[in-house]
PDB file of N, CA, C and O in Angstrom:
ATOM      1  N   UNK A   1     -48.720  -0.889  -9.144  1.00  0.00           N
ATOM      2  CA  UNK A   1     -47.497  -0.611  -9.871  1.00  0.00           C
ATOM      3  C   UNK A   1     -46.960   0.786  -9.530  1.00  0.00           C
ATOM      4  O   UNK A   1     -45.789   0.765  -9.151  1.00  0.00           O
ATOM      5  N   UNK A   2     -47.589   2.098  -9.579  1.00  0.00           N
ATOM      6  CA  UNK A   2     -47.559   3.179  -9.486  1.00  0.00           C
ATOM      7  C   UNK A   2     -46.995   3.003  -7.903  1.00  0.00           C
ATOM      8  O   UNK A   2     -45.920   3.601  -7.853  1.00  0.00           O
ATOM      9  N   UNK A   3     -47.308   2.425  -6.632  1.00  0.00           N
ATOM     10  CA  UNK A   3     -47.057   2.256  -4.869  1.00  0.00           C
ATOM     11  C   UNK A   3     -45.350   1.807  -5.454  1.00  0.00           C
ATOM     12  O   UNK A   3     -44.372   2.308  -4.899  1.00  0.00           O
ATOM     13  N   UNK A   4     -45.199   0.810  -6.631  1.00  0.00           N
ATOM     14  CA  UNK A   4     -43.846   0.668  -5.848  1.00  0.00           C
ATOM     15  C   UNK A   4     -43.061   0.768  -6.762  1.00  0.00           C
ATOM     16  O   UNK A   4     -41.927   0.294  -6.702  1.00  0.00           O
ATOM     17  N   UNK A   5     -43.544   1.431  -7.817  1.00  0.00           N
ATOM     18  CA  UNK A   5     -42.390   2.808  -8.635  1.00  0.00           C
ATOM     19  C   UNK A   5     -42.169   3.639  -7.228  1.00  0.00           C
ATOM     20  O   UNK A   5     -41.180   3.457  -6.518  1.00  0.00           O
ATOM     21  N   UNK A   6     -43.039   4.413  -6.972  1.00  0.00           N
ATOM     22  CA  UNK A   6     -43.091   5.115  -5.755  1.00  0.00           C
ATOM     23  C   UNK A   6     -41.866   4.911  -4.248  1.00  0.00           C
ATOM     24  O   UNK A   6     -41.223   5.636  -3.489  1.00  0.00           O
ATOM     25  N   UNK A   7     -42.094   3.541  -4.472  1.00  0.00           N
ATOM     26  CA  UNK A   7     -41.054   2.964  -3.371  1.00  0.00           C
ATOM     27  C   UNK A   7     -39.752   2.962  -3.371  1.00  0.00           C
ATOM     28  O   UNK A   7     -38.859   3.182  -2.552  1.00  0.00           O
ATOM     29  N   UNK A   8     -39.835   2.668  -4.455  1.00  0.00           N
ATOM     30  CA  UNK A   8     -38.066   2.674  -5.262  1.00  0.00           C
ATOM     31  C   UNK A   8     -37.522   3.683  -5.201  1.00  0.00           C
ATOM     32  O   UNK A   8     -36.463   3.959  -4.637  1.00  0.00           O
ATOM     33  N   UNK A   9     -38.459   4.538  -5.988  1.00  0.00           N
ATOM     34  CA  UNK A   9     -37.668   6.050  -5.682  1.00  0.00           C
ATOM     35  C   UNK A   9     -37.121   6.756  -4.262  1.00  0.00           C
ATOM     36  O   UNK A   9     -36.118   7.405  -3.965  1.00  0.00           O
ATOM     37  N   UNK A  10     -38.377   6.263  -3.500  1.00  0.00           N
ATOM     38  CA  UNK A  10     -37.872   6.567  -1.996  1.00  0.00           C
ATOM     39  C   UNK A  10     -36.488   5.682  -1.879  1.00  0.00           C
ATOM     40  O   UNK A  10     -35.484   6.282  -1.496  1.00  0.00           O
ATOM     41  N   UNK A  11     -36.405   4.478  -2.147  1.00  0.00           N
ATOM     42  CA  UNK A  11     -35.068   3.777  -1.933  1.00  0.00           C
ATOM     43  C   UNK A  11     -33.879   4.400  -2.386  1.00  0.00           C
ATOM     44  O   UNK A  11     -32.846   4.665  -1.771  1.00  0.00           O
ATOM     45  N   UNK A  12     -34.301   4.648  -3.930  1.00  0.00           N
ATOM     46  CA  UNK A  12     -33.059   5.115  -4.467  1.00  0.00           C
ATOM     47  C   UNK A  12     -32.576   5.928  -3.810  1.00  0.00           C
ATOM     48  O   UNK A  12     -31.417   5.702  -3.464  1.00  0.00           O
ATOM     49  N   UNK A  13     -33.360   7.497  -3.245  1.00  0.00           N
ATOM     50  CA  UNK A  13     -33.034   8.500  -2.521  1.00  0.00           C
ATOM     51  C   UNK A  13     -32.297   8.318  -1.557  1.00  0.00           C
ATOM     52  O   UNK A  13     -31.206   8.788  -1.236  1.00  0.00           O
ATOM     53  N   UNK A  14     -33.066   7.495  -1.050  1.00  0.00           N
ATOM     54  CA  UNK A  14     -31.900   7.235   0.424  1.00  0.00           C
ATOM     55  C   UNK A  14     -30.674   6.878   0.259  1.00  0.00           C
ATOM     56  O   UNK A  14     -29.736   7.495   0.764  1.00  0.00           O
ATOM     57  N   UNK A  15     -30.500   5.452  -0.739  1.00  0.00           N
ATOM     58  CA  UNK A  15     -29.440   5.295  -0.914  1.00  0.00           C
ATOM     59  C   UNK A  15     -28.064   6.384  -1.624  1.00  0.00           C
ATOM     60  O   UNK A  15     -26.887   6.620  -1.351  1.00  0.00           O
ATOM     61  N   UNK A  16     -28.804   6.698  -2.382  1.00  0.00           N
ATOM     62  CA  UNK A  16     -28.195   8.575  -2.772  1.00  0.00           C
ATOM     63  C   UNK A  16     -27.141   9.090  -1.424  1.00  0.00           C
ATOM     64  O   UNK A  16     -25.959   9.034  -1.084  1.00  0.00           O
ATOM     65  N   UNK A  17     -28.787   9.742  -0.832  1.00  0.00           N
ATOM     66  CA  UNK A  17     -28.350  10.114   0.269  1.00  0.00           C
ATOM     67  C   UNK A  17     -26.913   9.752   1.634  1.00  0.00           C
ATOM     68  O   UNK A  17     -26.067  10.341   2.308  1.00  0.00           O
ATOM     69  N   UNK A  18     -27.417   8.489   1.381  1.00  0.00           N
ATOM     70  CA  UNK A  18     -26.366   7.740   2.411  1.00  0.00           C
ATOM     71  C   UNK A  18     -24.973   7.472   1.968  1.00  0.00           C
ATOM     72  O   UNK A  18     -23.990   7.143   2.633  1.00  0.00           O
ATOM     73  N   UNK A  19     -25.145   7.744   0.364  1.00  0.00           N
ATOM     74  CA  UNK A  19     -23.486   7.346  -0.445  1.00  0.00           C
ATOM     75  C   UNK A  19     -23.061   8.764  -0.498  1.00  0.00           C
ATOM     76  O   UNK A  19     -21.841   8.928  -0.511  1.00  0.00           O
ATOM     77  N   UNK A  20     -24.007  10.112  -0.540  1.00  0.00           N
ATOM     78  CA  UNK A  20     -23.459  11.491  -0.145  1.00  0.00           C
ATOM     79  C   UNK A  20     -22.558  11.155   1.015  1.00  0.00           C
ATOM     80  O   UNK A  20     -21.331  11.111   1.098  1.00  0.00           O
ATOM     81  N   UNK A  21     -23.576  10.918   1.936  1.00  0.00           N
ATOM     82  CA  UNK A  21     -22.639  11.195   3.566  1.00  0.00           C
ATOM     83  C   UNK A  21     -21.523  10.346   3.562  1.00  0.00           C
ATOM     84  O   UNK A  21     -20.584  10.768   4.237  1.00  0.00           O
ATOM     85  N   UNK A  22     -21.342   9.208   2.964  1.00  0.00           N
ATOM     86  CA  UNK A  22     -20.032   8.614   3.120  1.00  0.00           C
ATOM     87  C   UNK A  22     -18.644   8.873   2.679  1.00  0.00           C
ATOM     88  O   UNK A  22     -17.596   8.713   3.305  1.00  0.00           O
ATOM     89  N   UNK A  23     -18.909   9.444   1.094  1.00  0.00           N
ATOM     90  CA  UNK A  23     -17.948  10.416   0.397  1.00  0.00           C
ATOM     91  C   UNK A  23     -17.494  11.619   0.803  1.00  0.00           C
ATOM     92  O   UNK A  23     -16.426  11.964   0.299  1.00  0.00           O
ATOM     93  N   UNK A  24     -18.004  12.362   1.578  1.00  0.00           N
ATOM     94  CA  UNK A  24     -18.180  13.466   2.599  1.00  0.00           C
ATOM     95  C   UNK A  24     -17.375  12.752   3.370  1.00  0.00           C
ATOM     96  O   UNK A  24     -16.149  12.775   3.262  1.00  0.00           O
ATOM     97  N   UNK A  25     -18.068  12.008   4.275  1.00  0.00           N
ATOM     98  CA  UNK A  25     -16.613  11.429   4.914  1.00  0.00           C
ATOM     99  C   UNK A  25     -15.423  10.955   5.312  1.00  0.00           C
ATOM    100  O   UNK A  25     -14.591  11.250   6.170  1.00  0.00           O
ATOM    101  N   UNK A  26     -15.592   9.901   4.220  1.00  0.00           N
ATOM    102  CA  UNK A  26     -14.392   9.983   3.339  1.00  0.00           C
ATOM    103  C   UNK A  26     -13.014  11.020   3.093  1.00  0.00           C
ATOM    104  O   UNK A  26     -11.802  11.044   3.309  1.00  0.00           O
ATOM    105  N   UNK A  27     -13.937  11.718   2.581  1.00  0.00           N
ATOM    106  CA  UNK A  27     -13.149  13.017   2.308  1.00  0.00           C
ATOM    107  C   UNK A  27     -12.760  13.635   3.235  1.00  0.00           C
ATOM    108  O   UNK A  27     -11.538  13.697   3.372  1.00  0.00           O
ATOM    109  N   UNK A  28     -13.506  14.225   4.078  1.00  0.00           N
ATOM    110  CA  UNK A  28     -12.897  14.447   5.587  1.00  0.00           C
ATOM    111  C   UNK A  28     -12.211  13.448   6.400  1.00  0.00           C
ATOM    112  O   UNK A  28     -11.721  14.115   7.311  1.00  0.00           O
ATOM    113  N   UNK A  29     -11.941  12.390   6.560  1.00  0.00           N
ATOM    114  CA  UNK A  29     -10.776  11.316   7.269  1.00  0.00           C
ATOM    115  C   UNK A  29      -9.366  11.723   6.012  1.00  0.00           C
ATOM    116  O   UNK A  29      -8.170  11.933   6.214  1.00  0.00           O
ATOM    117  N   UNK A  30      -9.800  11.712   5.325  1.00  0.00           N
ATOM    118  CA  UNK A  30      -8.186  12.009   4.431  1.00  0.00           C
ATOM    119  C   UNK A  30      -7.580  12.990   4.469  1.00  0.00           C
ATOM    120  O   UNK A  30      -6.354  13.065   4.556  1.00  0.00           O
ATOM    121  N   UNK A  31      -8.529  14.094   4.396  1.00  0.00           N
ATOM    122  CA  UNK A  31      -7.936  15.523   4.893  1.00  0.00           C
ATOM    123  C   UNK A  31      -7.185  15.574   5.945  1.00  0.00           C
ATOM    124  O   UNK A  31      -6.054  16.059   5.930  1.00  0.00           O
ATOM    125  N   UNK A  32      -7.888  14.947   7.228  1.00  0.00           N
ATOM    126  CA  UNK A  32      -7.566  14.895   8.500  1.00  0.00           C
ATOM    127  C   UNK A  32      -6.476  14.239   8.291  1.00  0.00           C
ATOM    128  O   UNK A  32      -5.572  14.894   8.810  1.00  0.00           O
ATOM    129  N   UNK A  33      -6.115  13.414   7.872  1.00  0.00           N
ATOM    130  CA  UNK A  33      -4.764  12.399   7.636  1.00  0.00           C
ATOM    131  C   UNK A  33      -3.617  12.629   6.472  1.00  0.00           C
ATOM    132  O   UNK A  33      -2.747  11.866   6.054  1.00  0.00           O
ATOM    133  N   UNK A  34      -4.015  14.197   6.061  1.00  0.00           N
ATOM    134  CA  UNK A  34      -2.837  14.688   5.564  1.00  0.00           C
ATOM    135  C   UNK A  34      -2.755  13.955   3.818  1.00  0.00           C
ATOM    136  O   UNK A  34      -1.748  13.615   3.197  1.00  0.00           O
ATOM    137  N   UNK A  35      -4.088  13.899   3.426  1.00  0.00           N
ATOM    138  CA  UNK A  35      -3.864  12.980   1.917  1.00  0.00           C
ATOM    139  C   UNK A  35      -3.970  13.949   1.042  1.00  0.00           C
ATOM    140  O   UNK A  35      -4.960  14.624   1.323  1.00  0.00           O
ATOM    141  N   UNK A  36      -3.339  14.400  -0.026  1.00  0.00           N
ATOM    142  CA  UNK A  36      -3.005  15.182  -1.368  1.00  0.00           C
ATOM    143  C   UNK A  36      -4.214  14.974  -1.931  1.00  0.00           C
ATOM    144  O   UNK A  36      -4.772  13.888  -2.094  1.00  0.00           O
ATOM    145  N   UNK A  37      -4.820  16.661  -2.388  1.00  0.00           N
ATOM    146  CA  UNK A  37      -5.972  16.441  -2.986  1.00  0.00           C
ATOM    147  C   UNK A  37      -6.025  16.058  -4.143  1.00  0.00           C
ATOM    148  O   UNK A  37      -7.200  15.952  -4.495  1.00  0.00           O
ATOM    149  N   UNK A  38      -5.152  15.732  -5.097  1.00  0.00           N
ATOM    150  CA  UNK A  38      -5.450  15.456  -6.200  1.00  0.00           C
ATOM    151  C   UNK A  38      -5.434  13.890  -5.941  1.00  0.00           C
ATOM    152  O   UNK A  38      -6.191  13.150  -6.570  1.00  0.00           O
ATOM    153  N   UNK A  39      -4.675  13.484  -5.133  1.00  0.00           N
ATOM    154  CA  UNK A  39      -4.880  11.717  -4.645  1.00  0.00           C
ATOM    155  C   UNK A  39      -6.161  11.148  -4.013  1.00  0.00           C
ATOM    156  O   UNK A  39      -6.620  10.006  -3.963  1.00  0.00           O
ATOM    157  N   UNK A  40      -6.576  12.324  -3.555  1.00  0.00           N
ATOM    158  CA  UNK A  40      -8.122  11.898  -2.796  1.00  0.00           C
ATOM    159  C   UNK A  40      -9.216  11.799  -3.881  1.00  0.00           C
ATOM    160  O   UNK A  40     -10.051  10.895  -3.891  1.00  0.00           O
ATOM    161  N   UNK A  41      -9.136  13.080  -5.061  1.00  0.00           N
ATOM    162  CA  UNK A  41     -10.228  13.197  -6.250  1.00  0.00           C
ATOM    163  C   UNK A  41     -10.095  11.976  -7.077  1.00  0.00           C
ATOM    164  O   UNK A  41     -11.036  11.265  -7.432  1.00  0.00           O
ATOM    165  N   UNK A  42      -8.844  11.796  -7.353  1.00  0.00           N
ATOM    166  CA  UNK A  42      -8.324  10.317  -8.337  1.00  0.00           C
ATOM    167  C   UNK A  42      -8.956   8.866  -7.343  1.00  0.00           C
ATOM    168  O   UNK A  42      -9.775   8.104  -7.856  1.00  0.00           O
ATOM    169  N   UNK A  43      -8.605   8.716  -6.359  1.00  0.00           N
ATOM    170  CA  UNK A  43      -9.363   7.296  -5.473  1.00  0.00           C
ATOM    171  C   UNK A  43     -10.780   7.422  -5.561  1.00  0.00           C
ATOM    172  O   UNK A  43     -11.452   6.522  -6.065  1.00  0.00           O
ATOM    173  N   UNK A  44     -11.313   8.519  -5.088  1.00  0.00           N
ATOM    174  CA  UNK A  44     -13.427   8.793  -5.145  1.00  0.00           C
ATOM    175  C   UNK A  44     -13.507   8.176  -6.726  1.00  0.00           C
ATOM    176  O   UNK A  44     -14.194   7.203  -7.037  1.00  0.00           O
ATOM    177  N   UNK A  45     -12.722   8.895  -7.581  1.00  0.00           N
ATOM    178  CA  UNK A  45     -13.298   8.617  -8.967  1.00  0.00           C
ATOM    179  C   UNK A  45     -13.371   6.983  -9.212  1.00  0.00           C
ATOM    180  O   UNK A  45     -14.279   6.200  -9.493  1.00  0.00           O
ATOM    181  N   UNK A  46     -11.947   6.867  -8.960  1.00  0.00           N
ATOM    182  CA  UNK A  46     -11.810   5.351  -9.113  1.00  0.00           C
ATOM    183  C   UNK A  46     -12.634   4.535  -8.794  1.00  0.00           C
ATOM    184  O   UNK A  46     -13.493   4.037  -9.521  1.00  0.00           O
ATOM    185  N   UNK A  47     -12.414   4.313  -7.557  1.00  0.00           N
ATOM    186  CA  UNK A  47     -13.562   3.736  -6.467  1.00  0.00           C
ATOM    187  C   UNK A  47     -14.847   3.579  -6.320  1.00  0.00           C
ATOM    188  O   UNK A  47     -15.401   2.509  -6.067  1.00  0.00           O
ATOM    189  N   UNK A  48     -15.465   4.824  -6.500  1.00  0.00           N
ATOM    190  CA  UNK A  48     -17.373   4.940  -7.015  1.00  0.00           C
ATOM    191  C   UNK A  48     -17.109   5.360  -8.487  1.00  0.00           C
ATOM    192  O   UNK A  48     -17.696   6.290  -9.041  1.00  0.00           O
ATOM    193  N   UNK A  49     -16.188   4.597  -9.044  1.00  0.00           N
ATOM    194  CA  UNK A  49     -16.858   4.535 -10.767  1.00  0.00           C
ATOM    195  C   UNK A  49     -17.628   6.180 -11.110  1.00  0.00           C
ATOM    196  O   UNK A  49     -18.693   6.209 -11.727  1.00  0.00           O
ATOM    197  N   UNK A  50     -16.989   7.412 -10.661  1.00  0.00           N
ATOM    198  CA  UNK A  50     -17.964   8.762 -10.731  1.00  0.00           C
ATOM    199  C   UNK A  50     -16.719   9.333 -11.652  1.00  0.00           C
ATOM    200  O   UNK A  50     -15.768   8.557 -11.562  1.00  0.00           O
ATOM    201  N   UNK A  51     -16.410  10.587 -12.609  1.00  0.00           N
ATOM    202  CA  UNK A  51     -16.081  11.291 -13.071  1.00  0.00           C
ATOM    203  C   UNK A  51     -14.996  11.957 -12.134  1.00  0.00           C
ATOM    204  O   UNK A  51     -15.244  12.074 -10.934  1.00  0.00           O
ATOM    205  N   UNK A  52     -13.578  12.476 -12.760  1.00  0.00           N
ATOM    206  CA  UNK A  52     -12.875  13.100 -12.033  1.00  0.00           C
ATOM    207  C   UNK A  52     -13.816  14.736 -11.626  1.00  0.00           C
ATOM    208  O   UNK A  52     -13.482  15.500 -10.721  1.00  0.00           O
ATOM    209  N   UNK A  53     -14.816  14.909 -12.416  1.00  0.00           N
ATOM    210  CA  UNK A  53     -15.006  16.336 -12.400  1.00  0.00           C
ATOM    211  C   UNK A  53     -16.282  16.063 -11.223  1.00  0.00           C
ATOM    212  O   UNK A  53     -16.509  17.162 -10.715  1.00  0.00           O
ATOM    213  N   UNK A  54     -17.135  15.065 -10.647  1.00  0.00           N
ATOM    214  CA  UNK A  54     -17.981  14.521 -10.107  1.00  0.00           C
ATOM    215  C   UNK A  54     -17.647  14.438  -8.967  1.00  0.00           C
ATOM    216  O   UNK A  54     -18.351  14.971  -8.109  1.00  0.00           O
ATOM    217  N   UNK A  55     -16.106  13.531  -8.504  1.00  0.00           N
ATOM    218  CA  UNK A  55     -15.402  13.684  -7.700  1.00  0.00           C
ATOM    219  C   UNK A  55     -15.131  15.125  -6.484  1.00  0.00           C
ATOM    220  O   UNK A  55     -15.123  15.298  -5.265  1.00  0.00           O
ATOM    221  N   UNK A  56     -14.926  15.966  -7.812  1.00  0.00           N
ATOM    222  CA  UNK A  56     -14.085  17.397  -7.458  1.00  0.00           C
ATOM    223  C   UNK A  56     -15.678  18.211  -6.715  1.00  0.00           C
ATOM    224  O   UNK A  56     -15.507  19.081  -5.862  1.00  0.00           O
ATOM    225  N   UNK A  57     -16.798  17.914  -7.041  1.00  0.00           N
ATOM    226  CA  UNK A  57     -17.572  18.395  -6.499  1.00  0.00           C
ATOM    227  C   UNK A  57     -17.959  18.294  -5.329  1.00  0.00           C
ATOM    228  O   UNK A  57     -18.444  19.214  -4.671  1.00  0.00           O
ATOM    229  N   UNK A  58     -17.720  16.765  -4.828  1.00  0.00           N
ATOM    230  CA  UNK A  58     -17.834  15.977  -3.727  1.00  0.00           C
ATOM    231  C   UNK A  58     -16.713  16.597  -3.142  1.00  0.00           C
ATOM    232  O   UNK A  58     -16.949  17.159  -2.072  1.00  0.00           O
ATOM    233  N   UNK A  59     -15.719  16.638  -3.499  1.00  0.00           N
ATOM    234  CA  UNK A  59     -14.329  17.397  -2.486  1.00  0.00           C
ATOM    235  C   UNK A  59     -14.881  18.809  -2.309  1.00  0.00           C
ATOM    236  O   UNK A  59     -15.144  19.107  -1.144  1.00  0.00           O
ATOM    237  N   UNK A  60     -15.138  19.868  -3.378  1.00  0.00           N
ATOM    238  CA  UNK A  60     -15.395  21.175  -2.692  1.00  0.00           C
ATOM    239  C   UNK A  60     -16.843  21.058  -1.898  1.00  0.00           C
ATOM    240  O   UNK A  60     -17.129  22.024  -1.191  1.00  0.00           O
ATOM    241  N   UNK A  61     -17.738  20.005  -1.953  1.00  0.00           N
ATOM    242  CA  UNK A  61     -18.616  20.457  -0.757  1.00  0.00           C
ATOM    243  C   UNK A  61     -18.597  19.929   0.287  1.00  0.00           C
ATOM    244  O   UNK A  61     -19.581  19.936   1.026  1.00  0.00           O
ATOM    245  N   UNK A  62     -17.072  19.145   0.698  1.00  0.00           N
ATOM    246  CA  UNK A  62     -16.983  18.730   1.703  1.00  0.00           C
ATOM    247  C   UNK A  62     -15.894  19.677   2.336  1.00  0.00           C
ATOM    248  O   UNK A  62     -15.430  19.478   3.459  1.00  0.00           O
ATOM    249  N   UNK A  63     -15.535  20.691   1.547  1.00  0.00           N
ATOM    250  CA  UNK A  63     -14.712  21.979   2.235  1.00  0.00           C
ATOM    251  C   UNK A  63     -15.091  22.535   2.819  1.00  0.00           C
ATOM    252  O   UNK A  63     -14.713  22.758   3.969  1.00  0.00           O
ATOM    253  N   UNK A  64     -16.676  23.328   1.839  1.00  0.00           N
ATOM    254  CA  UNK A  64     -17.624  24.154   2.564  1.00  0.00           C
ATOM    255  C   UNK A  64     -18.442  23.672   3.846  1.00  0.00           C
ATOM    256  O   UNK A  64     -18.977  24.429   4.656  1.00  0.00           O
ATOM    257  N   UNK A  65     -18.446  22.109   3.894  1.00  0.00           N
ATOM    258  CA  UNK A  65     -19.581  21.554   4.961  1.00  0.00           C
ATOM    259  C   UNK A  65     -18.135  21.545   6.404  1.00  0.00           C
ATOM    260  O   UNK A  65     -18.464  21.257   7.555  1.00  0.00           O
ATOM    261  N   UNK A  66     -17.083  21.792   6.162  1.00  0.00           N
ATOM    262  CA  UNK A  66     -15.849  21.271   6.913  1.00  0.00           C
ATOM    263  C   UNK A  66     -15.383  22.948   7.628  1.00  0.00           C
ATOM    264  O   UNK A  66     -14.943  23.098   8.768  1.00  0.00           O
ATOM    265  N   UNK A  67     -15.592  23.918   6.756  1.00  0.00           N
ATOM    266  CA  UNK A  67     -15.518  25.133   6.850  1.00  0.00           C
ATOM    267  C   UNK A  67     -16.680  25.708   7.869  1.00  0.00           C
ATOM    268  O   UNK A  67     -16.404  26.821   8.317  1.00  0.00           O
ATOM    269  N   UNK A  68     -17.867  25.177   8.292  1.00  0.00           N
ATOM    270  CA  UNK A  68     -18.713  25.631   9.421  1.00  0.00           C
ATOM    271  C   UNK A  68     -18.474  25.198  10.636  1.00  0.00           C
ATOM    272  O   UNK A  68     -19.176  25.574  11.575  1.00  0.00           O
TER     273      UNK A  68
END
C-alpha cells in the first residue's frame, strides 16, 4: 500500500509538472501573438478551472522565465 501511495505521488508530480510547462507555454505563444494580458489571465483561469489570482502567477513566471 505504502509502494503505491508512493507511486501516485510520483504521478501526480509529473503531471503537475507537465501542466506547469504547458501554461508557460501557453502563455508565451500568446504573448508572441500579440494577446492582451488581462485576456490571457481570464482564458488560463477559465480553462484550467485555477483562480484569476493563480492564473496571474503563471503569467508573471512566465515573464521572468521569457526575460532570460
Amino acid at each position: 500500500m505504502l509502494y503505491e501511495l508512493k507511486m501516485q505521488e510520483r504521478f501526480d508530480a509529473g503531471e503537475d509538472s507537465e501542466r506547469n510547462r504547458t501554461i508557460l507555454k501557453l502563455i508565451t505563444r500568446a504573448q508572441q501573438r500579440g494577446a492582451d494580458h488581462t485576456a490571457v489571465i481570464a482564458d488560463l483561469a477559465d480553462f484550467y478551472d485555477i483562480s484569476k489570482a493563480e492564473a496571474q502567477r503563471y503569467y508573471d513566471q512566465a515573464q521572468l522565465t521569457n526575460s532570460h
